[in-house]
PAMIKOL-840085 format. One record per residue (C-alpha): residue in three letters; residue number from 1; x negated, y, z negated. Coordinates in nm, 3 decimals. Layout:
N
<node><res>Ala</res><n>NUM</n><x>X</x><y>Y</y><z>Z</z></node>
...
***
This chain:
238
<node><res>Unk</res><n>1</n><x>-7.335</x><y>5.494</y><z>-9.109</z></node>
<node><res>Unk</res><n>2</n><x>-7.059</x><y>5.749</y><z>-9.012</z></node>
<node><res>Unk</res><n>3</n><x>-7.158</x><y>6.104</y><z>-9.173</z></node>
<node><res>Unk</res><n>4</n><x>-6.908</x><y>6.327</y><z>-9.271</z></node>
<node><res>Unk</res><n>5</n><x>-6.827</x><y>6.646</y><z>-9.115</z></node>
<node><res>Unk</res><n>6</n><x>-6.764</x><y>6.935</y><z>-9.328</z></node>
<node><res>Unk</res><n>7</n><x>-6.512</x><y>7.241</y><z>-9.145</z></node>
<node><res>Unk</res><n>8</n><x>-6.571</x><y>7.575</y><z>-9.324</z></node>
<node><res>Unk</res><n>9</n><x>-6.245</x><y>7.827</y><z>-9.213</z></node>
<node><res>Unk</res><n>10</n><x>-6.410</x><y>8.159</y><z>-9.207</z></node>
<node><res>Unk</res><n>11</n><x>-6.113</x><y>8.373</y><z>-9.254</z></node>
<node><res>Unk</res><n>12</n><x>-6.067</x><y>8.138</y><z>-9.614</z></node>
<node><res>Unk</res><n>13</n><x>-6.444</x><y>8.244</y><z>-9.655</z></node>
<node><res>Unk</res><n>14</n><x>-6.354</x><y>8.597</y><z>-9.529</z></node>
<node><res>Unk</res><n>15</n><x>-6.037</x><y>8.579</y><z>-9.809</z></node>
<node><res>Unk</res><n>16</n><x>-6.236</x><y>8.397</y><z>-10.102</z></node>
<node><res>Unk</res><n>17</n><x>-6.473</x><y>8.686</y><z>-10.066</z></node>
<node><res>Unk</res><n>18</n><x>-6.255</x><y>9.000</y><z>-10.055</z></node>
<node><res>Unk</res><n>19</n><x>-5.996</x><y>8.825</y><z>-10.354</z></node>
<node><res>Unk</res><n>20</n><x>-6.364</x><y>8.835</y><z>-10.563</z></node>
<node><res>Unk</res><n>21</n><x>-6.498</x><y>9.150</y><z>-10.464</z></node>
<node><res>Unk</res><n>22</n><x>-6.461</x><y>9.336</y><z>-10.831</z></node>
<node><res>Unk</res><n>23</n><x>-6.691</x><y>8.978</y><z>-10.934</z></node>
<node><res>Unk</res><n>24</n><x>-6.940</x><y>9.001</y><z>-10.646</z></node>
<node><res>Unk</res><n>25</n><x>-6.997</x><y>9.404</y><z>-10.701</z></node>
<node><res>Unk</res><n>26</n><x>-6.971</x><y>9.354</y><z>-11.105</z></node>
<node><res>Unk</res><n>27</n><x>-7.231</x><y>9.138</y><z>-11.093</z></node>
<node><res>Unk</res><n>28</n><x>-7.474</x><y>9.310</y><z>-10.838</z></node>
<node><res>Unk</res><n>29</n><x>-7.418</x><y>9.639</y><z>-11.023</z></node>
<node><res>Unk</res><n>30</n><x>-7.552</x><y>9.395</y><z>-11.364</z></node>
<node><res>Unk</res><n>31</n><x>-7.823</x><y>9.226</y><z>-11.175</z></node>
<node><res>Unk</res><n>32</n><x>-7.954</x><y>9.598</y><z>-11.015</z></node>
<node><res>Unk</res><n>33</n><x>-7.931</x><y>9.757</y><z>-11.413</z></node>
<node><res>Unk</res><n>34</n><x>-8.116</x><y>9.478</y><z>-11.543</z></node>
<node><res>Unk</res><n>35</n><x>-8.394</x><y>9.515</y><z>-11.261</z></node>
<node><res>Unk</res><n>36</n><x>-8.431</x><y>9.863</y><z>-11.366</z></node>
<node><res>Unk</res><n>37</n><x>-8.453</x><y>9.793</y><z>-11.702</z></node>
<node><res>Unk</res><n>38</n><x>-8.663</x><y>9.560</y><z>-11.709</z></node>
<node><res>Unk</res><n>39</n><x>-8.891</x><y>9.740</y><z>-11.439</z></node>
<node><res>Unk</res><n>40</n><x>-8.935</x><y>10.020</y><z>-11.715</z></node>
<node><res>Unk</res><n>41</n><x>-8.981</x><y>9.824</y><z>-11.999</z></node>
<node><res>Unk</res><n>42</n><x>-9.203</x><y>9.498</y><z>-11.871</z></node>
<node><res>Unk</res><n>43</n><x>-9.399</x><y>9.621</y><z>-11.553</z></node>
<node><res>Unk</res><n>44</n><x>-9.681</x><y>9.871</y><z>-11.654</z></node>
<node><res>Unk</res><n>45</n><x>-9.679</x><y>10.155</y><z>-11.381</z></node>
<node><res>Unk</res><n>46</n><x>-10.028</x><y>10.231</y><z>-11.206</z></node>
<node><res>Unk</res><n>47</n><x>-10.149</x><y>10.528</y><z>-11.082</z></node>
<node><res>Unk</res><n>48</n><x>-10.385</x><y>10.551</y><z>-10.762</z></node>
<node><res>Unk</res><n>49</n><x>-10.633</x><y>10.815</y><z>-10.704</z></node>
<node><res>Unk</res><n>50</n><x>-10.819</x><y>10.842</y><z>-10.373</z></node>
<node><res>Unk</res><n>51</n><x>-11.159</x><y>10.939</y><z>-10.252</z></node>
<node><res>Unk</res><n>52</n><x>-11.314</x><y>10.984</y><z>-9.860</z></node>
<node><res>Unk</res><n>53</n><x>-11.635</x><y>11.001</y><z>-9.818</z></node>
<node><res>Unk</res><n>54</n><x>-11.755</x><y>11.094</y><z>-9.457</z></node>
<node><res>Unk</res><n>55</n><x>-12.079</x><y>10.882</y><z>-9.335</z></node>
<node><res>Unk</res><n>56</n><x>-12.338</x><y>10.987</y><z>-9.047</z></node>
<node><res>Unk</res><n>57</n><x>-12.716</x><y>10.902</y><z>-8.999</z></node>
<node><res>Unk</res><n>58</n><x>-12.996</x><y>11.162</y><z>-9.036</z></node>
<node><res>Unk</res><n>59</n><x>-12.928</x><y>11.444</y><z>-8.768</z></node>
<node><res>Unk</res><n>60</n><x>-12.619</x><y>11.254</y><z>-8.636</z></node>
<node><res>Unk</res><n>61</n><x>-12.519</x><y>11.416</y><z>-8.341</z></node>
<node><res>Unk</res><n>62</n><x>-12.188</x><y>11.225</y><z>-8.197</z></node>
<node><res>Unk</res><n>63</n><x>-12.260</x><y>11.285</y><z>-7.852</z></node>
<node><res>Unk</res><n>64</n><x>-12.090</x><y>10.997</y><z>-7.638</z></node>
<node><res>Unk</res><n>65</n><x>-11.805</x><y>10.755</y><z>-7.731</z></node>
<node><res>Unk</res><n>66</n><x>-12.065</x><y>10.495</y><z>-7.773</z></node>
<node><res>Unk</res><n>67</n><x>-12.196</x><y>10.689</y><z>-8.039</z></node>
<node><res>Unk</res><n>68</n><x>-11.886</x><y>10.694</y><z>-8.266</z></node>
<node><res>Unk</res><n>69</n><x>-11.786</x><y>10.368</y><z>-8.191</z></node>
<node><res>Unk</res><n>70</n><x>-12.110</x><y>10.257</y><z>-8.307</z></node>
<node><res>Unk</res><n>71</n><x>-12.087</x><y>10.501</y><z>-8.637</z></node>
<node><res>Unk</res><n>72</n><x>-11.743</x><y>10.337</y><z>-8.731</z></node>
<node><res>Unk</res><n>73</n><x>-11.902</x><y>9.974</y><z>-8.701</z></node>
<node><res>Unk</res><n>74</n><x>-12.174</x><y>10.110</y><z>-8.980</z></node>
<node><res>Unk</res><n>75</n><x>-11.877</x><y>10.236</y><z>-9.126</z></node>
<node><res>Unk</res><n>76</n><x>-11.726</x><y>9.880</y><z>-9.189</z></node>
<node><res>Unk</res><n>77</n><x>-12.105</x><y>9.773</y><z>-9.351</z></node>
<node><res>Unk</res><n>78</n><x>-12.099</x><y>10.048</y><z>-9.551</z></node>
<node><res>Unk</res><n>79</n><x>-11.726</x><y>9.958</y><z>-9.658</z></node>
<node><res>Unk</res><n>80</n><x>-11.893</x><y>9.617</y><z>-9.792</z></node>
<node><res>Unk</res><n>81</n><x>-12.198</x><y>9.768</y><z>-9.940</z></node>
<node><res>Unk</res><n>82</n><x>-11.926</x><y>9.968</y><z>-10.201</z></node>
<node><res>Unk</res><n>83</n><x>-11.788</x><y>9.654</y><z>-10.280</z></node>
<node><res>Unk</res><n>84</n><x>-12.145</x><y>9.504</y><z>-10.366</z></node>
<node><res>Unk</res><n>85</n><x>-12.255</x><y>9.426</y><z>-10.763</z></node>
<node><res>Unk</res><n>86</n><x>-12.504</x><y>9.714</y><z>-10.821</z></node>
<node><res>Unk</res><n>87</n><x>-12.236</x><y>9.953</y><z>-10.720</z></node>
<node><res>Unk</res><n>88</n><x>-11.949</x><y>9.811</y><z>-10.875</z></node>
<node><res>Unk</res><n>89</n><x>-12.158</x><y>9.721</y><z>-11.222</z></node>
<node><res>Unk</res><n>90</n><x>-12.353</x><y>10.093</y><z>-11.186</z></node>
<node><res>Unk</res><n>91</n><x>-11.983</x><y>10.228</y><z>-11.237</z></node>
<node><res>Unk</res><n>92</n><x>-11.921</x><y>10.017</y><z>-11.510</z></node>
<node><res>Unk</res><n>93</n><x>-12.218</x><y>10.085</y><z>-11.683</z></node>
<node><res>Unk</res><n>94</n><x>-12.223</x><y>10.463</y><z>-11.620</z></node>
<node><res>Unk</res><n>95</n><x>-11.848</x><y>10.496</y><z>-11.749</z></node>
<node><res>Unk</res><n>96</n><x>-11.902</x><y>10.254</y><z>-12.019</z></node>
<node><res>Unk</res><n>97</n><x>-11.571</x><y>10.070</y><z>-11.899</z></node>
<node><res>Unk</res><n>98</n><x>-11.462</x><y>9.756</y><z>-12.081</z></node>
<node><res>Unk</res><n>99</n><x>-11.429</x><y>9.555</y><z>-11.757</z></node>
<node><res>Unk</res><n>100</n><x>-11.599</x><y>9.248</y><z>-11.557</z></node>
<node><res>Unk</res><n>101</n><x>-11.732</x><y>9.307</y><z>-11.208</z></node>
<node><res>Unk</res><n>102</n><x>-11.400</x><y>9.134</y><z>-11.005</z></node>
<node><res>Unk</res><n>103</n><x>-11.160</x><y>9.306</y><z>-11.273</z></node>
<node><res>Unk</res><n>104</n><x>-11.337</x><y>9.622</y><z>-11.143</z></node>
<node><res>Unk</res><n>105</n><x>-11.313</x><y>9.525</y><z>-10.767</z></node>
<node><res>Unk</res><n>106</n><x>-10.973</x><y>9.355</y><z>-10.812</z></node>
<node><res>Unk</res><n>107</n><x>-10.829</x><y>9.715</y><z>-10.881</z></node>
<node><res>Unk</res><n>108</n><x>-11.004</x><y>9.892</y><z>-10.602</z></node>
<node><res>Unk</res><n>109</n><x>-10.970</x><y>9.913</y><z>-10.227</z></node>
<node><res>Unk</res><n>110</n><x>-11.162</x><y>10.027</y><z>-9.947</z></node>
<node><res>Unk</res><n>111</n><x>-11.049</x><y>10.112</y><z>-9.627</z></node>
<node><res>Unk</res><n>112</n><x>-11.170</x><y>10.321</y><z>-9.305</z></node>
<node><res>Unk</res><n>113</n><x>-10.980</x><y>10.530</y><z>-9.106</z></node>
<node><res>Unk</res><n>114</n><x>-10.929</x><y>10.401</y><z>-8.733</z></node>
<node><res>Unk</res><n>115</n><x>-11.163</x><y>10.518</y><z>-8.497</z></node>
<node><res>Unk</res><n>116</n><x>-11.383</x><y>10.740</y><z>-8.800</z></node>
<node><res>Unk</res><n>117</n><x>-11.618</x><y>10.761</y><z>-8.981</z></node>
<node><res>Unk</res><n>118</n><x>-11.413</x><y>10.824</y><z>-9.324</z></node>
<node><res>Unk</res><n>119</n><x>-11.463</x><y>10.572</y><z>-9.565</z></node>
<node><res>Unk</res><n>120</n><x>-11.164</x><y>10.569</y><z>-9.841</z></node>
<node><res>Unk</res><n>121</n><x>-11.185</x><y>10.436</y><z>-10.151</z></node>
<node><res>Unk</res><n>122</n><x>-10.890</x><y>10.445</y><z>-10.376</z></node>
<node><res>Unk</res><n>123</n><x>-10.848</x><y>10.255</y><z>-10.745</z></node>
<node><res>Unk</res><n>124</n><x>-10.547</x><y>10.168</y><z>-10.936</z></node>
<node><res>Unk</res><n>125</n><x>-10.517</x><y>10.206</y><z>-11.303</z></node>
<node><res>Unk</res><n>126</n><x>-10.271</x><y>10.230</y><z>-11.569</z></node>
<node><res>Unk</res><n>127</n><x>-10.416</x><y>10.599</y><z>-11.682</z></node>
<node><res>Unk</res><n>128</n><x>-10.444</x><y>10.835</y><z>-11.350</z></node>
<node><res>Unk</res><n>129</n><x>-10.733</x><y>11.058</y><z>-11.540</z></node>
<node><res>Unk</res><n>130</n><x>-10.924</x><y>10.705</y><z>-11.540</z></node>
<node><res>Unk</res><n>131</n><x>-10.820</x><y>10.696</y><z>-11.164</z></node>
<node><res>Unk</res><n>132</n><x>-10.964</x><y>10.984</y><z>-11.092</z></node>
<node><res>Unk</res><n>133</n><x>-11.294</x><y>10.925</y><z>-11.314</z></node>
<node><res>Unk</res><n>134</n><x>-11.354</x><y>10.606</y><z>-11.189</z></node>
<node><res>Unk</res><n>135</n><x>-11.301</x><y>10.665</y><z>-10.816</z></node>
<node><res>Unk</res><n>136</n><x>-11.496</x><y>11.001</y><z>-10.826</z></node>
<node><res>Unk</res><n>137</n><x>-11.814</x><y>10.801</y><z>-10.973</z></node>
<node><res>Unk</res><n>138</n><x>-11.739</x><y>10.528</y><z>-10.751</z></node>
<node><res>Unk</res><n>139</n><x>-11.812</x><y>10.771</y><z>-10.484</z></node>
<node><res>Unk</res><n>140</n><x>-12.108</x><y>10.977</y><z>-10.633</z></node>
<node><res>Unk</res><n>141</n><x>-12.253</x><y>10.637</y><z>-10.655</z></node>
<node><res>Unk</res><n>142</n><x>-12.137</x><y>10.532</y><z>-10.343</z></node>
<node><res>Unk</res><n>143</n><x>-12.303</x><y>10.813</y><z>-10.175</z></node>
<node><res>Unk</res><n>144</n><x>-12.663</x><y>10.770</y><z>-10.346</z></node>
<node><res>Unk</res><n>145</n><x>-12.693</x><y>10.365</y><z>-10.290</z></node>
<node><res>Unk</res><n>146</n><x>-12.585</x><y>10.415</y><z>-9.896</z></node>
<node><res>Unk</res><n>147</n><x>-12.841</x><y>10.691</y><z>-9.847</z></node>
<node><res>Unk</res><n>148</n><x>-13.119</x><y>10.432</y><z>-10.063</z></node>
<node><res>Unk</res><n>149</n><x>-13.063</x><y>10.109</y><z>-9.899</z></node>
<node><res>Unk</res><n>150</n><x>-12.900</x><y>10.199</y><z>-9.549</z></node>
<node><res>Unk</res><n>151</n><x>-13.193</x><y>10.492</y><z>-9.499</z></node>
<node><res>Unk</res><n>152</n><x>-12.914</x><y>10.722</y><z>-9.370</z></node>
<node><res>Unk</res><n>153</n><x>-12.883</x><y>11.103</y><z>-9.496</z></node>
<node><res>Unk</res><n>154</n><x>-12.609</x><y>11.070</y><z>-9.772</z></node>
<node><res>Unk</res><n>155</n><x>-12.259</x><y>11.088</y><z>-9.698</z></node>
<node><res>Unk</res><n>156</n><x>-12.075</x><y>11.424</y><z>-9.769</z></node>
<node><res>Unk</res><n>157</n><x>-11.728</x><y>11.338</y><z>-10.014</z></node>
<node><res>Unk</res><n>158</n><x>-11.499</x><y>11.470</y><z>-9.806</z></node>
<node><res>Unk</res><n>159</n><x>-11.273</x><y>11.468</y><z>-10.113</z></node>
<node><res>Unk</res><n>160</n><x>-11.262</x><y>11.384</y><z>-10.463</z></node>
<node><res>Unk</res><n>161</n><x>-10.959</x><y>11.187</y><z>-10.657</z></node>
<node><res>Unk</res><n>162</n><x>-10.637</x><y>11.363</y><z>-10.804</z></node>
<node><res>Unk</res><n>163</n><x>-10.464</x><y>11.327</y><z>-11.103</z></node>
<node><res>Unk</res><n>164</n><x>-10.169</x><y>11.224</y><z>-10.965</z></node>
<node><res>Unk</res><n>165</n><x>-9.828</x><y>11.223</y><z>-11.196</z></node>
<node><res>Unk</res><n>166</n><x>-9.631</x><y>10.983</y><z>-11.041</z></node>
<node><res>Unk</res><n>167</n><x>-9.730</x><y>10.642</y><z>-11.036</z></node>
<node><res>Unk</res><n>168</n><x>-9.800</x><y>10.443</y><z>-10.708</z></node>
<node><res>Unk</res><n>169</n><x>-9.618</x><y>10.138</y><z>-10.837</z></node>
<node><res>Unk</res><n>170</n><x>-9.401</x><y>9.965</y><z>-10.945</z></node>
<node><res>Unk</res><n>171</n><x>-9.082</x><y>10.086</y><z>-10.663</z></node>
<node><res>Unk</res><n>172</n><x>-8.818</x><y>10.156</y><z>-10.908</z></node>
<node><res>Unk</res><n>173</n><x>-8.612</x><y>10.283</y><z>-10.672</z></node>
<node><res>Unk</res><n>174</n><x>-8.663</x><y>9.930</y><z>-10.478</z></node>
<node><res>Unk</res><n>175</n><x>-8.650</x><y>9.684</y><z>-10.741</z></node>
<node><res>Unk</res><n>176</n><x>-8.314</x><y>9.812</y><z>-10.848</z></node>
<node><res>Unk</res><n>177</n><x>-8.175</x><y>9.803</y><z>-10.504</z></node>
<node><res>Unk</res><n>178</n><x>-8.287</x><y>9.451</y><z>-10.466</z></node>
<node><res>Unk</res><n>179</n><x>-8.242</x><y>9.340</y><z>-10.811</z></node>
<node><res>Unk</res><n>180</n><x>-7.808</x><y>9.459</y><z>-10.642</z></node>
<node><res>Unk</res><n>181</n><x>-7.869</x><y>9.313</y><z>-10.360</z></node>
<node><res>Unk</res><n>182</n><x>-7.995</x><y>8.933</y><z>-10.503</z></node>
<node><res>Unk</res><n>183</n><x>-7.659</x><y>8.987</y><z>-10.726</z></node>
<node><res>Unk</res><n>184</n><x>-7.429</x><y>8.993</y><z>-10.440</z></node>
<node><res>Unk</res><n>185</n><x>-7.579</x><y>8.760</y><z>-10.217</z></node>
<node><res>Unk</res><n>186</n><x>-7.629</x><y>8.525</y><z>-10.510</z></node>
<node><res>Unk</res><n>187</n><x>-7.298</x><y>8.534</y><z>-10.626</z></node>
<node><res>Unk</res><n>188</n><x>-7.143</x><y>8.494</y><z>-10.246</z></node>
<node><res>Unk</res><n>189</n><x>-7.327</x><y>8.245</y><z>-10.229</z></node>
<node><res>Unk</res><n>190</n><x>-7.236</x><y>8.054</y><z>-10.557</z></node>
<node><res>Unk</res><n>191</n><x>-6.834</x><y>8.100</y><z>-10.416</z></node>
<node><res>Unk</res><n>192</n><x>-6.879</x><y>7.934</y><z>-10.083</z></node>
<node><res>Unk</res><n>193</n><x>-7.021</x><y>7.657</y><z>-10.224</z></node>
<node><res>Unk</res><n>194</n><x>-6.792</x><y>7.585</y><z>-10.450</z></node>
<node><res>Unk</res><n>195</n><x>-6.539</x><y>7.627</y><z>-10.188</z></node>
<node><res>Unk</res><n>196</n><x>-6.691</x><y>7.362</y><z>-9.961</z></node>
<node><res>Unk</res><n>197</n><x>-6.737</x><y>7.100</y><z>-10.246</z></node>
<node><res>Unk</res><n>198</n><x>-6.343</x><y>7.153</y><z>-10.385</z></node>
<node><res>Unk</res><n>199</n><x>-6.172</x><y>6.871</y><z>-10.219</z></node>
<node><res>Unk</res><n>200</n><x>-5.841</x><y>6.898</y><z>-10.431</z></node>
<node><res>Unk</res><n>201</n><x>-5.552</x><y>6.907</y><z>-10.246</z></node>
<node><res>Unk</res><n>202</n><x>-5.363</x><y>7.235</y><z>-10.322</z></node>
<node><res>Unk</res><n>203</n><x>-5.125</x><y>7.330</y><z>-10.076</z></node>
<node><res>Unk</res><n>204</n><x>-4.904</x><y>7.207</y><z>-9.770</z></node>
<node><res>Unk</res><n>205</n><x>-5.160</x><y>7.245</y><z>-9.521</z></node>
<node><res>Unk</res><n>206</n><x>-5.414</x><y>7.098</y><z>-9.707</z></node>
<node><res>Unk</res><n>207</n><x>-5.214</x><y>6.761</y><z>-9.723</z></node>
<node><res>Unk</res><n>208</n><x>-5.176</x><y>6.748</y><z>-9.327</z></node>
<node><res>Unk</res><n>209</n><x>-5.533</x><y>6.882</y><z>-9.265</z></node>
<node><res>Unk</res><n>210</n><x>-5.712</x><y>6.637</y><z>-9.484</z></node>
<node><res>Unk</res><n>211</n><x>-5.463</x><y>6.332</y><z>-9.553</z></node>
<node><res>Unk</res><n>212</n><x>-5.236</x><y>6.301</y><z>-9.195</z></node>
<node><res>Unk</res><n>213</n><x>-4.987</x><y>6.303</y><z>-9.339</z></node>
<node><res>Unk</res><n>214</n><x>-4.634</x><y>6.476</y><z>-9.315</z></node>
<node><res>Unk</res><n>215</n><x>-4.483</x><y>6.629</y><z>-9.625</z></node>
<node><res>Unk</res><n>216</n><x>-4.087</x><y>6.476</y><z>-9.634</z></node>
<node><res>Unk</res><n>217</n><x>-4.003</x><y>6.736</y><z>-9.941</z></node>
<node><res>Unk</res><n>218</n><x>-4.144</x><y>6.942</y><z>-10.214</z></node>
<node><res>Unk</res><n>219</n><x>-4.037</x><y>6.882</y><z>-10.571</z></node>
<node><res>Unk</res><n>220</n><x>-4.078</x><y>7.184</y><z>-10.810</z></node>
<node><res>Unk</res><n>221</n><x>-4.190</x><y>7.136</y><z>-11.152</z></node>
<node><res>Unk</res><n>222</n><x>-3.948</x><y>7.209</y><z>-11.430</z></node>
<node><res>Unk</res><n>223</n><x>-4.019</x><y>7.451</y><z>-11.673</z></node>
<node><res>Unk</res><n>224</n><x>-4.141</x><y>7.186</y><z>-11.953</z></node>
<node><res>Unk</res><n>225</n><x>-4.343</x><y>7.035</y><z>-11.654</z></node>
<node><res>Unk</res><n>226</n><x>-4.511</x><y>7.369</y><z>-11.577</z></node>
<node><res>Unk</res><n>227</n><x>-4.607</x><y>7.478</y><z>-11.918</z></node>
<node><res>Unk</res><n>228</n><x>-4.742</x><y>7.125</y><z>-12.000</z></node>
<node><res>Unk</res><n>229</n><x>-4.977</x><y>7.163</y><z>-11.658</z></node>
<node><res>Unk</res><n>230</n><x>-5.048</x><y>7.475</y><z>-11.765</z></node>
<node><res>Unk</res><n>231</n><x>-5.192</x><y>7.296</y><z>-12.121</z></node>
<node><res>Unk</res><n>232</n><x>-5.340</x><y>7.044</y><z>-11.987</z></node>
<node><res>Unk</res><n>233</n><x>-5.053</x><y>6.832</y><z>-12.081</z></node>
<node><res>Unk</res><n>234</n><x>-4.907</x><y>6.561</y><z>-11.872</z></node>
<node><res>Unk</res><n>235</n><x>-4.511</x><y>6.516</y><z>-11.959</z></node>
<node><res>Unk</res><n>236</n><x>-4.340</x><y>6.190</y><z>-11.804</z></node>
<node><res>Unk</res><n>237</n><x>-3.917</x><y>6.205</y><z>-11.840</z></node>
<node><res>Unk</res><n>238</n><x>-3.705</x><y>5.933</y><z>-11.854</z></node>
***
């Protein structure tokens, strides 16, 4: 079975793109209004307030590189201890919230600093005073329930959450500039393909490129001929 071969010109590409351009930009300029629009009106922005919490044993004196490599390690259990149900429901419990344990975790990360002994803990919310509540009792809880279980002096906060007033997501400045960008490519995209799947023969060139064959003579229409293409309208004269 002989497969065909399809020849895409890319100067006709080059052409079919540049005769569309006021289309291609039209539409990217829709597509990049609607993303914003709809990134105001359907995405709920949430704010993220942050808390570090510094963690050392009783009389920790970091006195080798041993030492603090061994402190970050601890760091990393105590980065899992946060995460564990006493902690997470204590929060709930203390701040009354209306949530379930994993909604609680699924909104919070932790994270430690390379090479420290900084443990961060930062939660998202739609309100950023409930940011900041929730994150600062995460950590006064935090603190207590390492210093209980882990029989370490408890860890200083290094610093509490902020009200912050602009929110950490969604991008809007992104989401438009992709919501353009999909636009453009999409509708490039739509052209070419409809330029590789038109087989009618249109000009000349076309006839010798896809038929073999040489043109003897071109017959104009008449001016009855050309309207009734123009309708749709196939006239025959005797």
């Amino acid at each position: 079975m002989q497969q065909e071969e399809i020849e895409i010109d890319i100067r006709e590409v080059f052409y079919l793109i540049q005769t569309h351009i006021f289309l291609i930009l039209g539409i990217g300029l829709l597509m990049a209004a609607l993303a914003g629009v709809g990134t105001r009106s359907l995405i709920t922005p949430q704010y993220t307030s942050t808390s570090k919490l510094y963690i050392a044993g009783k009389n920790t004196v970091v006195s080798s590189l041993a030492d603090l490599q061994l402190g970050t390690q601890l760091t990393k259990d105590y980065a899992e201890l946060v995460q564990s149900r006493p902690v997470v429901e204590d929060v709930i419990k203390q701040l009354n919230l209306d949530m379930e344990y994993r909604e609680l975790l699924g909104i919070t990360t932790i994270s430690n600093t390379t090479d420290t002994r900084i443990l961060v803990i930062s939660i998202r919310h739609p309100s950023p005073e409930m940011a900041k509540k929730i994150v600062d009792k995460f950590a006064e809880i935090t603190s207590k329930k390492i210093s209980e279980i882990m029989d370490v002096s408890e860890p200083k906060i290094v610093e509490k959450g902020y009200v912050e007033a602009v929110p950490s997501s969604p991008n809007l400045k992104r989401n438009i500039l992709l919501g353009g960008m999909i636009g453009v490519f999409l509708t490039i995209f739509i052209l070419v393909v409809r330029y590789i799947l038109d087989d009618n023969i249109k000009t000349q060139e076309d006839i010798d490129k896809y038929l073999g064959l040489n043109t003897l003579a071109l017959i104009p229409l008449g001016e009855e001929e050309f309207d009734g293409k123009k309708k749709g309208i196939r006239w025959w004269k005797k």
